[in-house]
Structures are given as C-alpha cells and as structure tokens.
C-alpha positions in Angstrom: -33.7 -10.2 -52.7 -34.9 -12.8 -54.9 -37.5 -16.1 -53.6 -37.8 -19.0 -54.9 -41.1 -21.0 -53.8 -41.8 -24.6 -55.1 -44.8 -26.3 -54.2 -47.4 -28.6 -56.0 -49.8 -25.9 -55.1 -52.1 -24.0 -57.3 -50.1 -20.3 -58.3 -52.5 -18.1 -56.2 -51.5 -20.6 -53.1 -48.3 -20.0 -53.5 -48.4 -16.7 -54.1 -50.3 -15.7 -50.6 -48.3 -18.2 -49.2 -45.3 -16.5 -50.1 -46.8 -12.9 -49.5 -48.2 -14.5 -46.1 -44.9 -15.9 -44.8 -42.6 -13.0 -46.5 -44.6 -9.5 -46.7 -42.6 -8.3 -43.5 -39.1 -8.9 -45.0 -38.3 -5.2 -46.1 -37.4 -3.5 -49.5 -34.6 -2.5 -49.3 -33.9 -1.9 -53.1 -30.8 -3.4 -53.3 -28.8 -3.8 -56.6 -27.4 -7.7 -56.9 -23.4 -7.9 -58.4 -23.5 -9.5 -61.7 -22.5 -13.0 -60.9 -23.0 -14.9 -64.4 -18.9 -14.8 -64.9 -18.2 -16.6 -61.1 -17.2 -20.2 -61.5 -19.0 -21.3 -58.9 -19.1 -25.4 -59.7 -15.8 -27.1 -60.7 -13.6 -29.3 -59.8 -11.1 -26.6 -58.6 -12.6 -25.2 -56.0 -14.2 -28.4 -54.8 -17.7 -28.0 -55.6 -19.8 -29.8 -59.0 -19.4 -33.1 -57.1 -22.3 -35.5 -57.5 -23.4 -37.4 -54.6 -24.9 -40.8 -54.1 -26.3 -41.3 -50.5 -28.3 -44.4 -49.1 -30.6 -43.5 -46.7 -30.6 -45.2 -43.2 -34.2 -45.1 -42.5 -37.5 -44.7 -44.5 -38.3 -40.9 -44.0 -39.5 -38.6 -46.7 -37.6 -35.2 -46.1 -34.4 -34.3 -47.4 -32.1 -31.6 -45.7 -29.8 -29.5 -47.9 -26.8 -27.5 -46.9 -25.4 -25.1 -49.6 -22.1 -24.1 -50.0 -21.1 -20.8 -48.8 -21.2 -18.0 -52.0 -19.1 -15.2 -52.5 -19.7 -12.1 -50.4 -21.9 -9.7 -51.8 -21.4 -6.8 -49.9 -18.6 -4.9 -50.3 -17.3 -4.0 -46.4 -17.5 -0.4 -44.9 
C-alpha cells in the first residue's frame, strides 16, 4: 500500500500525522501488478476529460470522486 499525504505542513507534521492517523493499517507485504502499460486516461474508455465547473456557493472544499481502477487482485 502506497500514501500519499499533502499538506502545507512542516515534513515531521506530516510524517506523525501520517504515522498517527495510519500506524494501525497492517503490513501485509503485498506485491503491486505493474501498471505503467494500462491506459488508464483516453478518450476511449471515457476518462482524460477536463472539466470546468462553476461553483454554486462560496465554500472552500472540493470533493473528488475517482474513477474505478482495474482490479488488482486476482480472484480465488
């Protein structure tokens, strides 16, 4: 498993923040399929779209849904 932790925090912050909120998650050594050939974005398979969106009200947070990836585990 791989985290990704952006902040504008100092690097030891975000480090104990991400041992803090993420010690507990075991290891469970896990070897990743090599992904680097998968289209993921084109046109083809409906994804690499850009998006333009006006926002209906002055808030400052942003919600992201991300598409679906391939599976990664092969089934029993």
């Amino acid at each position: 498993m791989t985290l990704c932790l952006v902040g504008n925090h100092e690097l030891d912050k975000l480090q104990q923040m991400a041992v803090d909120n993420f010690h507990s998650i075991p290891n469970k050594n896990f070897n990743a399929p090599d992904l680097r050939n998968e289209e993921t974005f084109s046109l083809d398979n409906g994804l690499g779209h850009i998006f333009r969106l006006v926002p209906e009200k002055d808030l400052k947070q942003m919600s992201i849904c991300w598409p679906m990836m391939p599976e990664t585990l092969s089934k029993s």
